[in-house]
C-alpha positions as a Markdown table, in Angstrom:
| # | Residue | x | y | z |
|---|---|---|---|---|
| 1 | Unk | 104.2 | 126.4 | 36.4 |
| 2 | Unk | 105.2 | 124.8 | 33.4 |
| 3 | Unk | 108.7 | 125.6 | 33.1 |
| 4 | Unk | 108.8 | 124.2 | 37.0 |
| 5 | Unk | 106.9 | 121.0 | 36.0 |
| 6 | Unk | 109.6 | 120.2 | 33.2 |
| 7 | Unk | 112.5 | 120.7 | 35.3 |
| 8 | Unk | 111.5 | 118.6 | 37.8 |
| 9 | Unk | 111.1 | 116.0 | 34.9 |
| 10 | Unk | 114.4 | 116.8 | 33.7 |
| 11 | Unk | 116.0 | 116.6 | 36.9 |
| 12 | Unk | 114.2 | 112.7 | 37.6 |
| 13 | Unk | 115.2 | 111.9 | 33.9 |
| 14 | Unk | 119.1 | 112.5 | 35.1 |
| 15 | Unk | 118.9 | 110.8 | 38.3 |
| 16 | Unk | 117.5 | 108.1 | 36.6 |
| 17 | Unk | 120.3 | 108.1 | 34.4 |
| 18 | Unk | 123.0 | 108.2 | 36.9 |
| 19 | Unk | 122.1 | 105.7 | 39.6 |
| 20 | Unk | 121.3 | 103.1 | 36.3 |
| 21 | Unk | 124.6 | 104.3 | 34.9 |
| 22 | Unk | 126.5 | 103.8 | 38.4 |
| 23 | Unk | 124.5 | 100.6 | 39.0 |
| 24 | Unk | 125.8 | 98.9 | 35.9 |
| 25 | Unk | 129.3 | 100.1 | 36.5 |
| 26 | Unk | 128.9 | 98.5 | 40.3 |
| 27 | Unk | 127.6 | 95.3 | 38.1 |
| 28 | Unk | 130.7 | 95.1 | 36.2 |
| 29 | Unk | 133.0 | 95.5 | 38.6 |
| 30 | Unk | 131.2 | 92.9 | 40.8 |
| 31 | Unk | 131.5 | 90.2 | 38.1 |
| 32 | Unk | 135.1 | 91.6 | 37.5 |
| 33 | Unk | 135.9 | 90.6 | 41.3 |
| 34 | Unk | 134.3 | 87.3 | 41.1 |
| 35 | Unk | 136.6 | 86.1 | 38.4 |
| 36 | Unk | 139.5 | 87.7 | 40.0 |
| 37 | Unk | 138.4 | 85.6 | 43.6 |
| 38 | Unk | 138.1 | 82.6 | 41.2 |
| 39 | Unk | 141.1 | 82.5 | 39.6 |
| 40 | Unk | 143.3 | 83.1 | 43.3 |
| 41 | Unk | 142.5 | 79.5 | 43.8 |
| 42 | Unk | 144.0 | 76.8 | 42.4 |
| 43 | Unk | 141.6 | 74.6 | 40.2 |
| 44 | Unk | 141.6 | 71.5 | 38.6 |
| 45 | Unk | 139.4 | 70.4 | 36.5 |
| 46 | Unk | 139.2 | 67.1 | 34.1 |
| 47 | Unk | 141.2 | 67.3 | 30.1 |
| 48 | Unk | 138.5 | 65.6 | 28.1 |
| 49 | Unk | 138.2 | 64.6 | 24.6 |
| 50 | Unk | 134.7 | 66.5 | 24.4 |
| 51 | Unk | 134.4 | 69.5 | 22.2 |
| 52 | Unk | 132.8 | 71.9 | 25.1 |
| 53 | Unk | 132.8 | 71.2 | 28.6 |
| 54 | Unk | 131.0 | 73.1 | 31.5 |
| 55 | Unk | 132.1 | 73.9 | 34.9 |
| 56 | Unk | 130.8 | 76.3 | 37.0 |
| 57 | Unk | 132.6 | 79.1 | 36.7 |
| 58 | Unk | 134.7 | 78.4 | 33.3 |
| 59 | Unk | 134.3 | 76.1 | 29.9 |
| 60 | Unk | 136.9 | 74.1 | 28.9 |
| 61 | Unk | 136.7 | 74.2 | 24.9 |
| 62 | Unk | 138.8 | 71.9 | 22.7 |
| 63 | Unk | 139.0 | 72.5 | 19.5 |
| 64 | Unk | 141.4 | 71.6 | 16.5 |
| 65 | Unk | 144.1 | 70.1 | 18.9 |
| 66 | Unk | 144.2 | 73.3 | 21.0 |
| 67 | Unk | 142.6 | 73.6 | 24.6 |
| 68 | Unk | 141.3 | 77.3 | 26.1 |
| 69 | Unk | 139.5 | 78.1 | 29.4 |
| 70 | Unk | 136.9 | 80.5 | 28.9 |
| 71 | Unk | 134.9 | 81.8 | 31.9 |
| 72 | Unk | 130.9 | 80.6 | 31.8 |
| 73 | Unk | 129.8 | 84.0 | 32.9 |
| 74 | Unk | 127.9 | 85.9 | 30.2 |
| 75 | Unk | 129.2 | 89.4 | 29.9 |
| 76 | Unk | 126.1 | 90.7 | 29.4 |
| 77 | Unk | 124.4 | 90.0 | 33.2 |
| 78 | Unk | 126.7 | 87.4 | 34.6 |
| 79 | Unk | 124.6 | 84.3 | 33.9 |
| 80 | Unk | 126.1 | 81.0 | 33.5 |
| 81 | Unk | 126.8 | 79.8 | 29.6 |
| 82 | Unk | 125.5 | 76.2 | 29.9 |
| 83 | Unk | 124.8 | 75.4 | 26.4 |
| 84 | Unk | 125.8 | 75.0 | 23.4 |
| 85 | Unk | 123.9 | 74.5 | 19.8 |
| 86 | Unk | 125.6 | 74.7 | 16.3 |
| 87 | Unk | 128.8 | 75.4 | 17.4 |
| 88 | Unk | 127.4 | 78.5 | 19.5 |
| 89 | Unk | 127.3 | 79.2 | 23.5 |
| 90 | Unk | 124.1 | 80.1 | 24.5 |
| 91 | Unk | 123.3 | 82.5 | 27.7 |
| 92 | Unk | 120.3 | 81.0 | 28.9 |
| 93 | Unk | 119.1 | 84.2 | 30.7 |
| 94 | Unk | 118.6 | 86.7 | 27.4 |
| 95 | Unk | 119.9 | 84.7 | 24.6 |
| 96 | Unk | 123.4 | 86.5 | 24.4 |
| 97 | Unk | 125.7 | 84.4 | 21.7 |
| 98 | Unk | 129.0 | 83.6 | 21.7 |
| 99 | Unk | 131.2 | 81.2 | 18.9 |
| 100 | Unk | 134.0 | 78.7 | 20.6 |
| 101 | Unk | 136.8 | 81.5 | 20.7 |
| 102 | Unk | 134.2 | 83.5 | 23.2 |
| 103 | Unk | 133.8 | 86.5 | 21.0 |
| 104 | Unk | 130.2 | 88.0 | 21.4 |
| 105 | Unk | 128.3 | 86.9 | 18.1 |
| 106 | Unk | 124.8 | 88.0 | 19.2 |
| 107 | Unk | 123.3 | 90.0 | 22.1 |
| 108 | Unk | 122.6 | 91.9 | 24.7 |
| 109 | Unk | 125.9 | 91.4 | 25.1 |
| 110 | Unk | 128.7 | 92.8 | 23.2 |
| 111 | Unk | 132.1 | 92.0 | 25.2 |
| 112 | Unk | 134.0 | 88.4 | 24.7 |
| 113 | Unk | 134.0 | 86.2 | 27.3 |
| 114 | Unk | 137.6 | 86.6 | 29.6 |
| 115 | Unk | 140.3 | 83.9 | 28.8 |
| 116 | Unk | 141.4 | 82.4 | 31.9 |
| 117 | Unk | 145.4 | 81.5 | 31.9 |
| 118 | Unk | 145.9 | 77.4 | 32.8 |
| 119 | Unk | 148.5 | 74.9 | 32.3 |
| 120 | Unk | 147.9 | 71.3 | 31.2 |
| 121 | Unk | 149.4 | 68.4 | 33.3 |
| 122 | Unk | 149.8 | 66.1 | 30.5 |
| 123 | Unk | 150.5 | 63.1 | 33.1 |
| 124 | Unk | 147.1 | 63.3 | 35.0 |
| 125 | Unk | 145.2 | 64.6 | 31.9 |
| 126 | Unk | 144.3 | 68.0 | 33.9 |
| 127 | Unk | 143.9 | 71.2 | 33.6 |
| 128 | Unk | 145.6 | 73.8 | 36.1 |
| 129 | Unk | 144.1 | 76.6 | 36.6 |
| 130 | Unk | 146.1 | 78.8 | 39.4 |
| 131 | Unk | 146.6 | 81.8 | 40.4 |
| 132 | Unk | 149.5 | 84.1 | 39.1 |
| 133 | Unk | 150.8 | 84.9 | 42.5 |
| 134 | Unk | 150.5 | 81.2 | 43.1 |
């Protein structure tokens, strides 16, 4: 009876495993798709002077003369970056960190945040985000 009561236990513990392990993959993927549905549109969005700017789906950060799109989705869960304190964006969901060059500083999560390609219209002041097919 023993031996039958620990394989059952074994056998939960795996399935446990792989539907958590296949959800999270279904996760990534998901956010993966959004991004890729985001960027097949053409986007324009304001060139300011400001350090950090939020949008809903990408920051716009400028920093030492350069300009870089970022998107605002947290790697970690897919919450929207919406702050930013000492230099740092902040995922307001579980604290995940990242500096202005979206590298993951602090987590739960541990991947950068994408770069999105753009081009700067430098007689509007905008930026251009498109997509490649576009």
């Amino acid at each position: 009876m023993n031996i039958e009561k620990h394989s059952r236990r074994k056998f939960l513990q795996l399935t446990a495993t792989g539907v958590g392990l296949s959800l999270v993959y279904l996760w990534d993927k998901m956010m993966g798709n959004r991004l890729l549905a985001a960027a097949h549109k053409k986007i324009v969005l304001p060139l300011t002077h400001n350090i950090v700017s939020f949008y809903r789906d990408f920051l716009v950060i400028n920093q030492k003369h350069k300009t870089k799109v970022l998107s605002s989705h947290c790697t970690h869960l897919g919450c929207i970056i919406n702050k930013v304190e000492n230099g740092r964006l902040i995922c307001p969901c579980h604290g995940s960190e990242f500096d202005l060059n979206g590298n993951a500083v602090k987590g739960p999560a541990y991947k950068s945040l994408p770069s999105i390609p753009f081009k700067i219209d430098k007689t509007t002041r905008q930026i251009i985000i498109q997509s490649p097919t576009s």
